[in-house]
C-alpha positions in Angstrom: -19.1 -32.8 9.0 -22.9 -32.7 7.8 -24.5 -35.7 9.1 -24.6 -38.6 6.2 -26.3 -41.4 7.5 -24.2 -43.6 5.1 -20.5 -43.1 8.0 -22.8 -45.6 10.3 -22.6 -48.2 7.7 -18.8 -48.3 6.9 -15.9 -48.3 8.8 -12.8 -46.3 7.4 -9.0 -46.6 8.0 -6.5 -43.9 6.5 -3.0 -44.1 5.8 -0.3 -42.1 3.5 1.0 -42.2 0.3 4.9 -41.1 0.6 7.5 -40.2 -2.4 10.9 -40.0 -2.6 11.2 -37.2 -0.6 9.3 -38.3 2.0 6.6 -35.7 1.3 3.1 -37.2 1.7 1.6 -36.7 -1.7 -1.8 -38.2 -0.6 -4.2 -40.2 2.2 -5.3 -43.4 1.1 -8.9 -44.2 2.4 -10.0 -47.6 3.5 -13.5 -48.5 3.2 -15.1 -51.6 4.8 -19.0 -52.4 4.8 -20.2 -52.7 8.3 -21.8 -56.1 7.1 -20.6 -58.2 4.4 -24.3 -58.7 3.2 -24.9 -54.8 3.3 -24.8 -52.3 0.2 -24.0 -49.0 1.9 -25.5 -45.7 -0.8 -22.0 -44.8 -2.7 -23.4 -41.8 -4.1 -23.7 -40.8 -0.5 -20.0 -41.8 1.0 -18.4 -40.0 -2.1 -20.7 -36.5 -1.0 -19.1 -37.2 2.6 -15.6 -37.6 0.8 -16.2 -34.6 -1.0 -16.7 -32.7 2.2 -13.0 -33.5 3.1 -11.5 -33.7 -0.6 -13.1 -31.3 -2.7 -14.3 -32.1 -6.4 -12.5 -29.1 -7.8 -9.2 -29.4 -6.1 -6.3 -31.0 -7.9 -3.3 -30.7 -5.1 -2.0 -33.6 -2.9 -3.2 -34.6 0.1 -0.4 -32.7 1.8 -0.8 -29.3 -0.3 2.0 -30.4 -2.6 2.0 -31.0 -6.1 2.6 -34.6 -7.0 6.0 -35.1 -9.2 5.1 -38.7 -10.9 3.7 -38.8 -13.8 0.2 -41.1 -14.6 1.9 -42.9 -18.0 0.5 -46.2 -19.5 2.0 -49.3 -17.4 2.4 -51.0 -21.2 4.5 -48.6 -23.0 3.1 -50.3 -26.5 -0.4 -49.1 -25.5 -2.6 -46.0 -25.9 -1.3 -43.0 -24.1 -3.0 -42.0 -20.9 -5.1 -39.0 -20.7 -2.5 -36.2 -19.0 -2.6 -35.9 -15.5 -0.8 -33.1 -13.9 -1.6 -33.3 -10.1 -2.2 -36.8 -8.3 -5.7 -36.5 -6.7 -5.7 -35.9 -2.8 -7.7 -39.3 -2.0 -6.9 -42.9 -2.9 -9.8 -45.0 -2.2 -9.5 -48.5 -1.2 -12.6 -50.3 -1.0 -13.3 -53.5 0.8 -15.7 -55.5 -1.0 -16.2 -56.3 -4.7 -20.4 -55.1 -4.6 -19.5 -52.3 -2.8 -16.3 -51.3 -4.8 -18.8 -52.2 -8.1 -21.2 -49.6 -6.5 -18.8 -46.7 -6.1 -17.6 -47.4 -9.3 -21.1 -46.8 -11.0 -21.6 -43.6 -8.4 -18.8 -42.1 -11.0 -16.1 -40.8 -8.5 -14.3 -37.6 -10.4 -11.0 -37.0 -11.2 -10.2 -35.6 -7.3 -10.1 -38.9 -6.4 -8.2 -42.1 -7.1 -10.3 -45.3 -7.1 -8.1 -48.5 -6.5 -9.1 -51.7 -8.5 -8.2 -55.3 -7.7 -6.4 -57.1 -10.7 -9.0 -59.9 -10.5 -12.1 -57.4 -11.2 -10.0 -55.4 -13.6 -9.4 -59.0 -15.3 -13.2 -59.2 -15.6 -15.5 -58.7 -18.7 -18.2 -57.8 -16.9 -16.4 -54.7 -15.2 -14.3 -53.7 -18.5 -16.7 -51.5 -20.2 -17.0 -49.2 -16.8 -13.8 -49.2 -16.3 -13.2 -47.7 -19.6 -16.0 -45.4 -19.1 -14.4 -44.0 -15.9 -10.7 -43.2 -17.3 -12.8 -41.7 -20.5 -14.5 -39.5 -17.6 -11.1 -38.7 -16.0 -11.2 -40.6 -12.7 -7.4 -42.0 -12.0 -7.2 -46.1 -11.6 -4.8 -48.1 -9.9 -4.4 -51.3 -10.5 -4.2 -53.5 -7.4 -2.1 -56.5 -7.8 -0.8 -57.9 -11.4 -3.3 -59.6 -13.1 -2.5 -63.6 -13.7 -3.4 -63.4 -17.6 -2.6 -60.0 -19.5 -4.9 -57.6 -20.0 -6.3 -55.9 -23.2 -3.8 -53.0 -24.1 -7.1 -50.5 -23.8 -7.9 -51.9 -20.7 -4.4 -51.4 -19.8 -3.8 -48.1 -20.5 -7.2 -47.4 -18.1 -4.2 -47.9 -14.9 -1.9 -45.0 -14.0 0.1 -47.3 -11.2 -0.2 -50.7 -9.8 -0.2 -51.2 -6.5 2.3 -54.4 -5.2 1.7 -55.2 -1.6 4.9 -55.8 0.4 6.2 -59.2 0.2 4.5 -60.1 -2.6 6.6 -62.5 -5.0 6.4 -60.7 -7.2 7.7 -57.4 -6.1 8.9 -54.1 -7.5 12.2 -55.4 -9.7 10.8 -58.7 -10.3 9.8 -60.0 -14.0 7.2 -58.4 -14.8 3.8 -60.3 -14.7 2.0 -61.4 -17.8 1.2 -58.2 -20.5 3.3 -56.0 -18.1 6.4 -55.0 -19.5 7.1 -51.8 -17.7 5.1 -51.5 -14.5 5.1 -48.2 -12.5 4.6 -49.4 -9.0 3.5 -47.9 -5.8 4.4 -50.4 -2.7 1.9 -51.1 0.0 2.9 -52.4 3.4 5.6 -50.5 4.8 6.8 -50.3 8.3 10.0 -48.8 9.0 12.6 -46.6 7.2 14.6 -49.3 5.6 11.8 -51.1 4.1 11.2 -47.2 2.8 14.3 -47.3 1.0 14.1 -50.9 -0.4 11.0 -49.8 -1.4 12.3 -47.1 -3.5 15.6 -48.9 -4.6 13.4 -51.4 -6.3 11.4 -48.8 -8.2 8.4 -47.9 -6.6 7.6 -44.6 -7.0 5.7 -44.3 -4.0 4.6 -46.5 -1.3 2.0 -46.5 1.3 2.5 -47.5 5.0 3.4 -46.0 8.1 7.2 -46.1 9.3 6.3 -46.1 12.7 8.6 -49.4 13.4 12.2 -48.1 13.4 13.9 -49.4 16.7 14.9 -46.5 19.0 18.7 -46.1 18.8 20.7 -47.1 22.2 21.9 -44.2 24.4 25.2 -43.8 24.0 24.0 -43.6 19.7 21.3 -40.7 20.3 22.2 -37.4 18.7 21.3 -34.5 20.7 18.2 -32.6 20.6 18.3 -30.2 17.3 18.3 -26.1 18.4 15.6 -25.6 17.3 13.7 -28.6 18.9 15.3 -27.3 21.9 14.2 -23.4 22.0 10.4 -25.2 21.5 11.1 -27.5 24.8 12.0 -24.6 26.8 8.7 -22.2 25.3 6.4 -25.4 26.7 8.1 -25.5 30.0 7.7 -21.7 30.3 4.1 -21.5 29.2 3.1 -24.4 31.1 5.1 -22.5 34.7 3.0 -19.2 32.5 6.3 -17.3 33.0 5.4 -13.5 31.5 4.5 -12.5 27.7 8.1 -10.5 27.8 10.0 -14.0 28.8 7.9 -16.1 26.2 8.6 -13.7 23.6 12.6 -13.3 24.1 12.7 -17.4 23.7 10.9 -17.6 20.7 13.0 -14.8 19.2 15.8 -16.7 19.7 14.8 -18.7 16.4 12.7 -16.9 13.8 11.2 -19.1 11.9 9.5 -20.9 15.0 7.9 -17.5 15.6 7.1 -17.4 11.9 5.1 -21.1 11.8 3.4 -20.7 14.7 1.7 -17.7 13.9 0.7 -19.6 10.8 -0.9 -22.4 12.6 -2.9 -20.1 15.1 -4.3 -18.1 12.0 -4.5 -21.0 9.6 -8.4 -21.8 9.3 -8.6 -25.1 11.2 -7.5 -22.9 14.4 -10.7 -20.5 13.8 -10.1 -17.2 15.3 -12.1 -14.4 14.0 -9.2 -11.6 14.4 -5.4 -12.3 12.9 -2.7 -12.6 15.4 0.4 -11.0 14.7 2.3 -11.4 17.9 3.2 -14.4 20.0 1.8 -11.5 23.2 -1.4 -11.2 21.5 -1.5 -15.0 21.1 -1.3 -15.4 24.7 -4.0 -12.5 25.2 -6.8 -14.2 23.0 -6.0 -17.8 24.1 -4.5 -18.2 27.6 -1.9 -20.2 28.7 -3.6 -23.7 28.4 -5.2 -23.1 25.0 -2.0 -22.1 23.4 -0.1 -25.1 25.2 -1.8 -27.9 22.6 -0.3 -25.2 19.6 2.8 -25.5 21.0 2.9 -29.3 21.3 2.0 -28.9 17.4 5.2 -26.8 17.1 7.0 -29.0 18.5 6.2 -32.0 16.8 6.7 -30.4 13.6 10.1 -28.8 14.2 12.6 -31.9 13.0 14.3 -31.3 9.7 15.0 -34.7 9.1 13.4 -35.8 5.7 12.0 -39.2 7.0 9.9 -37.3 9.8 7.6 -35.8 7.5 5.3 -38.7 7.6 5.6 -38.7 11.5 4.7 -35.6 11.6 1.8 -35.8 9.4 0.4 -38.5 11.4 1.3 -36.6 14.5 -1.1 -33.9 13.5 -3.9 -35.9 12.8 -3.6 -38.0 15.7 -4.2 -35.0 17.8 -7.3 -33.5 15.7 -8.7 -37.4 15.4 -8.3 -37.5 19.5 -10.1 -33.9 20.3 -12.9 -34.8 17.6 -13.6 -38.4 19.5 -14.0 -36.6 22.8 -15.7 -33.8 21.5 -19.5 -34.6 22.5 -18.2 -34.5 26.0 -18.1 -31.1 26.3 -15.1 -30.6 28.5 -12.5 -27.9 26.8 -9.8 -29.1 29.6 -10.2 -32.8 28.0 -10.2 -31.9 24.5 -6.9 -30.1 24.8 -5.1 -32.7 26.8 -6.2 -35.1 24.5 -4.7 -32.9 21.5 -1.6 -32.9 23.2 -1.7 -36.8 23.9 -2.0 -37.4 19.8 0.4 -34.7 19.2 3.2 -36.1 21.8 2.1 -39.6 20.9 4.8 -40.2 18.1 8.0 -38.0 19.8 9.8 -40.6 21.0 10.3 -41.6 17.3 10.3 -37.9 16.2 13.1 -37.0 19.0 14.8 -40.4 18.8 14.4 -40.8 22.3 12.1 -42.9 24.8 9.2 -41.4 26.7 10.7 -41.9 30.2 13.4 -39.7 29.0 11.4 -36.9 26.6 8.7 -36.3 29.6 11.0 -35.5 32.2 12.1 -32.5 29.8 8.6 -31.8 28.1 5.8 -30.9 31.2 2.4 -33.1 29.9 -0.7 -33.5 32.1 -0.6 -36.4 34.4 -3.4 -38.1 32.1 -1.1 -38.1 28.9 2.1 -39.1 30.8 -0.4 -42.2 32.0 -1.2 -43.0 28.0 2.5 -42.4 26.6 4.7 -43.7 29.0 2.6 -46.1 30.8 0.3 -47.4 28.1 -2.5 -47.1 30.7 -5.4 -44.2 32.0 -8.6 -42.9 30.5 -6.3 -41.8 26.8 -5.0 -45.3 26.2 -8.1 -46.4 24.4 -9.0 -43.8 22.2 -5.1 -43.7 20.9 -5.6 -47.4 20.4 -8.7 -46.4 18.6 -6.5 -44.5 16.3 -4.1 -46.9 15.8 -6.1 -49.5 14.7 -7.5 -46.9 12.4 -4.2 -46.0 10.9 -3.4 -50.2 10.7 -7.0 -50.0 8.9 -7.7 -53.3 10.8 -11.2 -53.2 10.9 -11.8 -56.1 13.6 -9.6 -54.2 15.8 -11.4 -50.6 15.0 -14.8 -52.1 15.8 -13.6 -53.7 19.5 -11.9 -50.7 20.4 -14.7 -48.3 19.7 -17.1 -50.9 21.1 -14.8 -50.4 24.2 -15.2 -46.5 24.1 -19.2 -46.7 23.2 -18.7 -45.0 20.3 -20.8 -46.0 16.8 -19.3 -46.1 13.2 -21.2 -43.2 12.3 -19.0 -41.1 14.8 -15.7 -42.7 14.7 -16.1 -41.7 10.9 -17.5 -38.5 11.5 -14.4 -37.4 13.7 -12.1 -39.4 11.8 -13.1 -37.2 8.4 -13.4 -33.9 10.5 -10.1 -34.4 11.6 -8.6 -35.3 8.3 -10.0 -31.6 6.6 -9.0 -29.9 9.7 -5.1 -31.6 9.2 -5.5 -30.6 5.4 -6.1 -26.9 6.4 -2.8 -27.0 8.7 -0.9 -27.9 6.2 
């Protein structure tokens, strides 16, 4: 990331936009003024945006097309302009004068600007809203507004957005002037309230489903083949067993050789030369460099539908954690760190507890200390990211107070990471 003076004066929280298939479609961007009284340059935090999201793209935040359609939310108003591809970036912004400025920056059609139902309600922010959907930039309407809104105005709104619990939630009357409403549910925490979300018809919802209870023992399915040949590939790199006994594992299962050969040459890895075998892999990296690709691997091998959002925050986790230590200069670190973000959401990838993953899955003594323990020299910085993810900005300020880090680098790394992800995926 270039260094935009504007990342010292916000802080930002990031979380997912999910569909039906569980694919994350987009990242939704939380931005809070460091100081209430503060007017941060929005023309400069959309150019550090733009950095990450690109103006000219028009693919989800994951790489995949979006399948739901921008349509009116009143079905007797004006069509929509046509959108084909959800932008990558929703952008939440904390704070009416800031959210006024960002809105008169003119963010493009790459990116989705959230609007409150009470400024959306207002005269004095009508005419620029109508000037921005005229430009192209997608609006969501956050909340329902209390009285109805005109049918121009209206039509301005691809989605509202209806936090979770809200009275009145997806399959509820529809508020005032809304007779159809095309809903995207905020809020979510576990897999059910992923599915309730989805029976009431939202069409997307945003959230983390981090909260599903681990099943008891005697209910845990075994660990998938797959998962398994991955397990035994760490172990053997990490006892750096030879090239020829690497290489018979992995060809035990294809398609694992196949993915991981497109993560070493994908552009977020970096490499100058193409690898095209798992021996030359382990010629241009070494065993401890290529252990933190094969904790990526492994995170990312479940086939179960509802992991995709696991493993999306799986990944950035570890890219988030390597960029925050970065400055430290310590190679040994940043790659132990990696594997700490990577590992960090297993236990509800594998459906199984840390005490029993880590005695299968060798992990450096500092990352056993932050995973199973909660405790050692990781534990803050993944509480860092967690309170990043919860986009509780108290709690991101205290924790990177703790870690004497600024805003200006917690955002730095945090937007570093999030284009490296995108380049993985």
């Amino acid at each position: 990331m270039q260094d935009h003076p504007v990342l010292g004066q916000v802080a930002l929280g990031y979380s997912p936009m999910i569909d039906r298939q569980r694919a994350v479609i987009a990242t939704r961007l939380t931005v809070f003024p460091e100081r209430p009284d503060a007017a941060p340059d929005a023309a400069a935090l959309l150019r550090a945006l733009d950095e990450v999201w690109p103006p000219a793209e028009g693919s989800a935040g994951s790489g995949a097309p979006l399948t739901l359609e921008l349509r009116p939310l009143n079905p007797g108003a004006a069509a929509a302009r046509p959108v084909g591809l959800r932008p990558p970036l929703s952008l939440n912004v904390a704070g009416e004068a800031m959210l006024h400025a960002v809105m008169a920056a003119g963010p493009g059609p790459h990116l989705m600007l959230e609007v409150p139902a009470f400024m959306a309600a207002d005269p004095l922010h009508a005419a620029v809203l109508r000037e921005l959907h005229a430009a192209g930039t997608p609006l969501m309407l956050k909340g329902r507004p209390s009285a109805p809104l005109a049918p121009d105005l209206l039509a301005c709104f691809g989605h509202a957005l209806i936090e979770a619990g809200d009275e009145h939630r997806t399959g509820a009357a529809p508020a005032p002037g809304l007779r159809q409403v095309t809903t995207v549910q905020d809020g979510v925490r576990t897999t059910a309230e992923l599915d309730g979300a989805f029976q009431r018809g939202a069409v997307a919802v945003l959230g983390w489903p981090f909260d599903d209870p681990l099943p008891p023992t005697a209910s845990r399915r075994s660990v998938p083949t797959d998962m398994q040949v991955v397990m035994e590939l760490v172990a053997a790199v990490d006892r750096e067993e030879p090239v020829a006994k690497l290489e018979a594992i992995l060809k035990r299962d294809p398609t694992l050789a196949f993915r991981l050969m497109r993560y070493l040459n994908s552009a977020a890895f970096g490499l100058s030369v193409e690898i095209n075998s798992f021996g030359h892999a382990l010629m241009l990296l070494g065993y401890v460099r290529l252990k933190r690709w094969l904790a990526l691997l492994l995170a990312s091998s479940s086939k179960d539908a509802n992991a995709k959002p696991l493993l999306f925050a799986a990944v950035r986790r570890g890219l988030l954690l390597e960029e925050l230590v970065r400055s430290q200069g310590d190679a040994e670190l940043r790659s132990e760190i990696f594997i700490c973000g990577v590992f960090s959401l297993l236990d509800r990838l594998l459906r199984q507890p840390f005490s029993e993953l880590l005695a299968n899955v060798p992990v450096p003594a500092r990352v056993q200390q932050a995973l199973r323990h909660e405790d050692g020299p990781f534990h803050p910085y993944l509480e860092l990211v967690r309170a990043i993810e919860a986009s509780a900005v108290f709690d991101i300020r205290e924790c990177s107070e703790r870690l004497l880090l600024g805003p200006a680098e917690v955002n730095r790394a945090l937007l570093s990471a999030l284009r490296a992800a995108r380049q993985l995926d």
